[in-house]
ZAMARGU-4260 file (C-alpha; in steps of 0.2 Angstrom, whole numbers, plus 5000, padded with zeros to 4 digits):
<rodrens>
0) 5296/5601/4709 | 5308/5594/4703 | 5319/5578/4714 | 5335/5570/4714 | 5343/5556/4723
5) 5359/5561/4734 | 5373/5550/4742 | 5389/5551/4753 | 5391/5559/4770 | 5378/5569/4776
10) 5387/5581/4785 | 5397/5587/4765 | 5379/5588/4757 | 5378/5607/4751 | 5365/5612/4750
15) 5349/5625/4757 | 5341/5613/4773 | 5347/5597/4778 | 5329/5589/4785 | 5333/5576/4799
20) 5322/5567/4810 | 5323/5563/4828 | 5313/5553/4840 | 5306/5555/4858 | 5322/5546/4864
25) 5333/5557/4876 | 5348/5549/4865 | 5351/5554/4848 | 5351/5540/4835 | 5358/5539/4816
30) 5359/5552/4804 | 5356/5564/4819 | 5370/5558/4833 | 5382/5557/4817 | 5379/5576/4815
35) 5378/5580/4831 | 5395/5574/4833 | 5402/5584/4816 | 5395/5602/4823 | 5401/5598/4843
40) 5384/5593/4853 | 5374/5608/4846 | 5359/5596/4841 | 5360/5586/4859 | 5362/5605/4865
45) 5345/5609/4858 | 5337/5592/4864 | 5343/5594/4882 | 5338/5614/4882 | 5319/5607/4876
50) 5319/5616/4860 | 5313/5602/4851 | 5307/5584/4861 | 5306/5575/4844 | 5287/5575/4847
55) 5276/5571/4830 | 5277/5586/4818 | 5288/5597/4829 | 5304/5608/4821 | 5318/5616/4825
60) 5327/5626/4811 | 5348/5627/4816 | 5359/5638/4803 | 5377/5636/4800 | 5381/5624/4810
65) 5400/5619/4812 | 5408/5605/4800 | 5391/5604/4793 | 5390/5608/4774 | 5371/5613/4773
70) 5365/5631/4776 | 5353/5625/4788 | 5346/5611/4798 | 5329/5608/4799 | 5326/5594/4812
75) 5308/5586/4813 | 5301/5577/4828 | 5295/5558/4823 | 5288/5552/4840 | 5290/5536/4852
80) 5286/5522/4837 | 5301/5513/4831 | 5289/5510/4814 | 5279/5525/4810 | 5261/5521/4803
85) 5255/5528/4785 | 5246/5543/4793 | 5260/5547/4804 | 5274/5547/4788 | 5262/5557/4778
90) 5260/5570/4793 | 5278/5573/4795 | 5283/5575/4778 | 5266/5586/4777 | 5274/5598/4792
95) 5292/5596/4783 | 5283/5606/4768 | 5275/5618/4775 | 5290/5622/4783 | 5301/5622/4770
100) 5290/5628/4756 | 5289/5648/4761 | 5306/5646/4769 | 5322/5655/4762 | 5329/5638/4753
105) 5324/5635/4736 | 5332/5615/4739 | 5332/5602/4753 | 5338/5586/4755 | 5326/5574/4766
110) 5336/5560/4775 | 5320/5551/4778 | 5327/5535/4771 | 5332/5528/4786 | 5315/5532/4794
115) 5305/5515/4797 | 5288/5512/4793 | 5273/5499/4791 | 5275/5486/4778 | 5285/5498/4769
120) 5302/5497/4760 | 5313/5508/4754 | 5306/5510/4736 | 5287/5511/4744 | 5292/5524/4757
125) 5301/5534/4746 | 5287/5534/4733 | 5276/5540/4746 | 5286/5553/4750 | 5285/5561/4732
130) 5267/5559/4729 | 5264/5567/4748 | 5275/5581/4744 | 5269/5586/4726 | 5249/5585/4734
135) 5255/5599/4748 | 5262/5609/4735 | 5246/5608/4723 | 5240/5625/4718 | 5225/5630/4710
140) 5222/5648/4706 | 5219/5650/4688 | 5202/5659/4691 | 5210/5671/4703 | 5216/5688/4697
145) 5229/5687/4711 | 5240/5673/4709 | 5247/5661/4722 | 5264/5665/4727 | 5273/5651/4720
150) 5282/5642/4733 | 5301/5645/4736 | 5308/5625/4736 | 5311/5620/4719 | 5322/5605/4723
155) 5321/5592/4734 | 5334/5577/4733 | 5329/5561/4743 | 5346/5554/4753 | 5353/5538/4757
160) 5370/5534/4763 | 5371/5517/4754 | 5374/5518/4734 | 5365/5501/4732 | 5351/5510/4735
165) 5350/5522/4719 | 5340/5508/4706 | 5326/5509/4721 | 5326/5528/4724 | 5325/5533/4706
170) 5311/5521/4701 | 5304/5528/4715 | 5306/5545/4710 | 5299/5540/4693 | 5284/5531/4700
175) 5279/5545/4709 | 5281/5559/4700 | 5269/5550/4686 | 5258/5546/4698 | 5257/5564/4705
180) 5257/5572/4688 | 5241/5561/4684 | 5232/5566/4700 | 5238/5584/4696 | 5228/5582/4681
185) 5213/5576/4689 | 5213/5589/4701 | 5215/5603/4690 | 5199/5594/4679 | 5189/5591/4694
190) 5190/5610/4703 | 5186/5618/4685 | 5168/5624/4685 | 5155/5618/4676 | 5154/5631/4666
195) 5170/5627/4657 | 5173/5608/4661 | 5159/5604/4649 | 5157/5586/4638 | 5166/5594/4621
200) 5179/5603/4637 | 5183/5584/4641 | 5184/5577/4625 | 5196/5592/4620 | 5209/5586/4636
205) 5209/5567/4628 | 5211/5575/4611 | 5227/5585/4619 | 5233/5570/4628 | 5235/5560/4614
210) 5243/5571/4604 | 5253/5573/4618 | 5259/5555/4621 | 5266/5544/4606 | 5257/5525/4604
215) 5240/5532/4609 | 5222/5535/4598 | 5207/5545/4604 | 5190/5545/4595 | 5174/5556/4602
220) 5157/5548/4599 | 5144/5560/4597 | 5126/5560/4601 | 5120/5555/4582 | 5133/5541/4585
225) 5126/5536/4601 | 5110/5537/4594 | 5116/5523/4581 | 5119/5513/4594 | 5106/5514/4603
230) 5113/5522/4618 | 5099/5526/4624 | 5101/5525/4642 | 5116/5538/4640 | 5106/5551/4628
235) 5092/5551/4642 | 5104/5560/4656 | 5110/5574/4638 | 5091/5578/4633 | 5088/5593/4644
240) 5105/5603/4643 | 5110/5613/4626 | 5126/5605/4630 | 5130/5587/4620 | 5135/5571/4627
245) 5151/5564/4622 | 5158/5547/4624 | 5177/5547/4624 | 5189/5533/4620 | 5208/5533/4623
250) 5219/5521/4620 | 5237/5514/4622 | 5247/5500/4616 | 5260/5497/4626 | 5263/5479/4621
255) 5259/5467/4607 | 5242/5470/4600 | 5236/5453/4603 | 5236/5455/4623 | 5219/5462/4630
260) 5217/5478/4635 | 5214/5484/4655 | 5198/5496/4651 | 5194/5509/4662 | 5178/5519/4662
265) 5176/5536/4670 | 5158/5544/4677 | 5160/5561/4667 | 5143/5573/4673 | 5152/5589/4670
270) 5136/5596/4681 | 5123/5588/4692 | 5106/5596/4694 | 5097/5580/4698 | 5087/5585/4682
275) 5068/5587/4685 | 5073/5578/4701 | 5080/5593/4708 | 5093/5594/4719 | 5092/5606/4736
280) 5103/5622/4732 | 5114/5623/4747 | 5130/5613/4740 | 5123/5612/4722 | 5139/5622/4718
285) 5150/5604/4722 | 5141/5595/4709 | 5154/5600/4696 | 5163/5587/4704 | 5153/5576/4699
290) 5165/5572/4684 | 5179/5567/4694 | 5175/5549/4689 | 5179/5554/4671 | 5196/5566/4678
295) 5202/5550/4687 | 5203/5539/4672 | 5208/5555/4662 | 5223/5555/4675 | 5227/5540/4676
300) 5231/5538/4656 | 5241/5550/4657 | 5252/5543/4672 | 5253/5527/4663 | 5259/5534/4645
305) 5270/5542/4652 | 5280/5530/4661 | 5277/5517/4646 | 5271/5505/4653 | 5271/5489/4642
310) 5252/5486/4644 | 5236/5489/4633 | 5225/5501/4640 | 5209/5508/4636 | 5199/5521/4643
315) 5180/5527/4641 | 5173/5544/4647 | 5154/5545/4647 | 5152/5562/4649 | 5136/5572/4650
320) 5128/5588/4660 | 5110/5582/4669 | 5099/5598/4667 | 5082/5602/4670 | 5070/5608/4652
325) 5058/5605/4643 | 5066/5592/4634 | 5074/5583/4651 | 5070/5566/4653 | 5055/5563/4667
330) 5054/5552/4681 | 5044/5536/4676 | 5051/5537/4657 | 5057/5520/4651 | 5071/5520/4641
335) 5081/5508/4632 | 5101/5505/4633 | 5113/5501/4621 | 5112/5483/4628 | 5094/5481/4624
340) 5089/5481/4642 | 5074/5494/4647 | 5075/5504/4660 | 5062/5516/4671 | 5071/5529/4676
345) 5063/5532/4695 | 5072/5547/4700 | 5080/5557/4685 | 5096/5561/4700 | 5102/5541/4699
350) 5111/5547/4682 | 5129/5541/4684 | 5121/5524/4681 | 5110/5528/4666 | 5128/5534/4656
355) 5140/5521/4666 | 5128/5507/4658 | 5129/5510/4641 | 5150/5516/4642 | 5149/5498/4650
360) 5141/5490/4636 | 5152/5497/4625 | 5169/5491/4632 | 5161/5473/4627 | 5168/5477/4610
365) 5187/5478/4616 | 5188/5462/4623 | 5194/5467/4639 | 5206/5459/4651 | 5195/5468/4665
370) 5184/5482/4667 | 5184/5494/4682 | 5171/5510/4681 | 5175/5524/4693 | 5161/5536/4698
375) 5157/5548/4709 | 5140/5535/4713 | 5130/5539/4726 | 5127/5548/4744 | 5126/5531/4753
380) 5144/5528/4751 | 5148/5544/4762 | 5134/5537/4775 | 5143/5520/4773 | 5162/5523/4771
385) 5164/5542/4775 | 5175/5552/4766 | 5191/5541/4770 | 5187/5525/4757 | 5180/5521/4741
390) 5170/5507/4739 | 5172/5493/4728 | 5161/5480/4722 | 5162/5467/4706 | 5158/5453/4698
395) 5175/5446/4699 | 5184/5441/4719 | 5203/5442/4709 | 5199/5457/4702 | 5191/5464/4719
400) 5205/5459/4728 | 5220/5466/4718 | 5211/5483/4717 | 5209/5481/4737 | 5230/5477/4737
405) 5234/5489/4725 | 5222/5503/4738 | 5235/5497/4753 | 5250/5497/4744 | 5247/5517/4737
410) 5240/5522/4753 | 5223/5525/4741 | 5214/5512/4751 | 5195/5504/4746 | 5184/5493/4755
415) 5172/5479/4748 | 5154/5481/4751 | 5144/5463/4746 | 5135/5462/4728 | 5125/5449/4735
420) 5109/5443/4725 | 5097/5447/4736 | 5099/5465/4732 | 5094/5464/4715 | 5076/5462/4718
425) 5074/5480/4724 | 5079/5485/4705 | 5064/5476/4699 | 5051/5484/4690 | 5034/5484/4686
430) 5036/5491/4668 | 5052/5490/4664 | 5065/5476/4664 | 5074/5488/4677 | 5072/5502/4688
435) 5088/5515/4690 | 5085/5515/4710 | 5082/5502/4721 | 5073/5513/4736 | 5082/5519/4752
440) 5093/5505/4760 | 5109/5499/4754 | 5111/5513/4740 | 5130/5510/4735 | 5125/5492/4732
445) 5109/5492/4722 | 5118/5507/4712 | 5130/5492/4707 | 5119/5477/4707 | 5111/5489/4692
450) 5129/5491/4684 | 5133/5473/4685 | 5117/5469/4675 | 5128/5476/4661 | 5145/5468/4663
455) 5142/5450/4662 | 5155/5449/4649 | 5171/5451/4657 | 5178/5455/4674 | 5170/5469/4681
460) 5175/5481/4696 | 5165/5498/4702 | 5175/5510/4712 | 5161/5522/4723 | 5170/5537/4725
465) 5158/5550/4730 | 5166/5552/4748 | 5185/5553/4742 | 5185/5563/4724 | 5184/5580/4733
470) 5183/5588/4751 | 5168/5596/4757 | 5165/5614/4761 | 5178/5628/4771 | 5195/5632/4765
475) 5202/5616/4757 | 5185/5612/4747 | 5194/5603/4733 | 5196/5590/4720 | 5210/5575/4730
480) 5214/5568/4714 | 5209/5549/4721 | 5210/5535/4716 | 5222/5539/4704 | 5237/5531/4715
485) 5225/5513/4718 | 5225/5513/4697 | 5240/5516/4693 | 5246/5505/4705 | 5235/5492/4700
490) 5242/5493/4683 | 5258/5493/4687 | 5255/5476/4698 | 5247/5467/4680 | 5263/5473/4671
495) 5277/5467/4686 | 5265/5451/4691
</rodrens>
């Protein structure tokens, strides 16, 4: 898709639809009284006749109206509120796609910038808008031998009537379209199966990203390199599949040298059995999303390099495939991590830990301006959160709170669940310095207390995405490319201050 920014009257804007929205009030206001009066009272016509209340999500398409320069007039209901809500923006521009999408133009301009809404200017609203509309036109139909039909609208120009507003619109556009591409990115890796999406599949993408983008370096550490470092924690998820581990670092120097890198550290279990903990089989089949941890930081690189951010950033991708064999790792094996901490591994299915440990461990060595990891964790997060929010825990309140900010400010939202110490005593263990599950209650946050064991060194953040990485089931089962937007964003925030 590609977008534009578009000035002057509205009424001598050629061009496929005009999109214009109007409210519950039986009197027409802006952009919509000023064409109502160009094309002779057709618009207050409709309004009076009740083809269209300007109800939430309702349409109405007009062609060839009088004075009116456009081919057609879609006009879209925006309710009672003088300030629309997130939810309720995103809704209406959702129905203005779908609308539009199959239609007969193949460009629109969207006169939404006089829309108000929540806590929102124009350069926010407007970003929104972008990364909304790319998500509704996200395809993914590369397995299939018949293909999508690709959608008619190729253009779509964002309006405003004032010229001052141009700087904000296209740093907008910029902002989003990154930011969409990166999610596009992640959504495309997460809804791969398993059978392709494998470690060397993952290590392949970085390879091809960095080649891709100037400024950046990419180096995959295999298993006899992990072995020399005594990864061991992360080799005990690899032992049962014929499929090798990787561990994947990016890297981009957006700024002098000498500042610390951000470092970003992705969950990357390309498949999820549970291991000799064997997961039921209804669902198993989802599990390939269990990498979307890995996809999201994957995405994210690629939002930031290409906007050029003037920031270091580092990213790690511990990816592995958790099968059940001969060789598999057993539950009550003790292992020992790259930090030299030992582990009893209690249930072979708690493996996102085992591999995020030791990825952990080794961002030490990069001397890290913060650490975030983003995983697809654990079940508990649904039961806590639902499928809405992702969790965040750390070691660091600043850190905690500008991921929280960054969540509101993309519409990507988190919320904190505590890491208090009292928790950490259902990790302890009777042969180990560790267990890798801490029983029944409060899963999300011993699955933390257990990372934070290995992030003492720096600011540390966890993102628990298990509930918002993918939907569930029917029709739209699918990767939803989160929390690409709360990174970036949170990025973009260390760069502007």
């Amino acid at each position: 898709m590609e977008f534009n920014v578009k000035h002057g009257a509205a009424e001598t804007i050629k061009t496929g639809c005009l999109v214009v929205s109007i409210n519950e009030a039986r009197t027409l206001t802006g952009t919509a009284a000023h064409l109502d009066g160009i094309c002779g009272g057709q618009i207050s016509a409709a309004v009076k006749r009740g083809d269209i209340t300007g109800k939430p999500g309702q349409t109405l398409m007009l062609f060839a109206l009088p004075g009116i320069s456009a081919e057609r007039v879609l006009l879209i209901g925006s309710g009672k509120k003088p300030a629309l809500g997130d939810r309720d923006y995103r809704k209406l521009l959702q129905k203005t796609v779908a609308t539009l999408k199959d239609g007969g133009a193949t460009d629109a301009v969207l006169t939404f910038s006089e829309l108000s809404v929540q806590g929102r200017d124009l350069y926010a609203r407007t970003r929104l808008a972008v990364e909304t509309i790319r998500e509704n036109l996200y395809q993914f139909d590369q397995f299939k031998s018949k293909k999508a039909d690709k959608p008619r609208l190729k253009k779509c120009a964002l309006w405003s009537a004032d010229k001052a507003d141009a700087a904000a619109l296209k740093q907008a556009i910029a902002h989003g379209q990154a930011i969409s591409d990166g999610t596009d990115l992640t959504r495309d890796l997460g809804n791969l199966p398993g059978n392709v999406c494998t470690p060397t599949y993952l290590a392949k993408e970085a390879k091809a990203l960095a080649k891709q983008f100037k400024g950046t370096e990419v180096e995959v550490l295999e298993e006899k390199d992990m072995k020399a470092l005594g990864m061991g924690s992360l080799l005990s998820v690899s032992a049962g599949s014929a499929e090798p581990a990787k561990l994947i670092r990016l890297s981009y120097q957006g700024t002098d040298a000498s500042a610390q890198p951000h470092v970003l550290v992705g969950k990357g279990i390309t498949f999820d059995t549970g291991g000799i903990s064997l997961k039921p089989g209804s669902g198993m089949d989802e599990m390939k999303y269990d990498m979307c941890g890995a996809a999201t930081v994957l995405g994210v690189f690629k939002a930031v390099v290409s906007l050029q951010l003037p920031i270091n950033l580092t990213i790690l991708v511990a990816s592995a495939e958790n099968m059940p064999s001969g060789t598999a790792t057993k539950p009550g094996d003790i292992v020992t991590s790259m930090s030299g901490q030992t582990i009893e591994i209690l249930n072979t299915d708690a493996e996102g830990r085992l591999v995020l440990c030791d990825a952990l461990t080794y961002a030490e060595r990069f001397k890290p301006a913060s650490v975030v990891d983003i995983a697809t964790l654990t079940g508990a997060c649904i039961v806590a959160l639902g499928s809405h929010t992702t969790g965040v825990l750390g070691n660091d309140d600043v850190l905690v709170d500008q991921l929280l900010n960054a969540g509101k400010q993309a519409d990507d939202r988190g919320w904190q669940l505590p890491l208090f110490d009292e928790y950490q005593e259902q990790l302890d263990s009777p042969f180990a310095d560790i267990a890798n599950i801490g029983g029944p209650k409060a899963g999300t946050i011993t699955a933390a207390c257990f990372l934070s064991r290995f992030t003492k060194a720096y600011p540390w953040a966890h993102l628990d995405i298990a509930g918002t990485a993918w939907i569930s089931g029917g029709k739209d089962k699918g990767a939803t490319g989160r929390p690409v937007p709360l990174l970036t964003q949170y990025l973009l925030n260390q760069v502007q201050g």
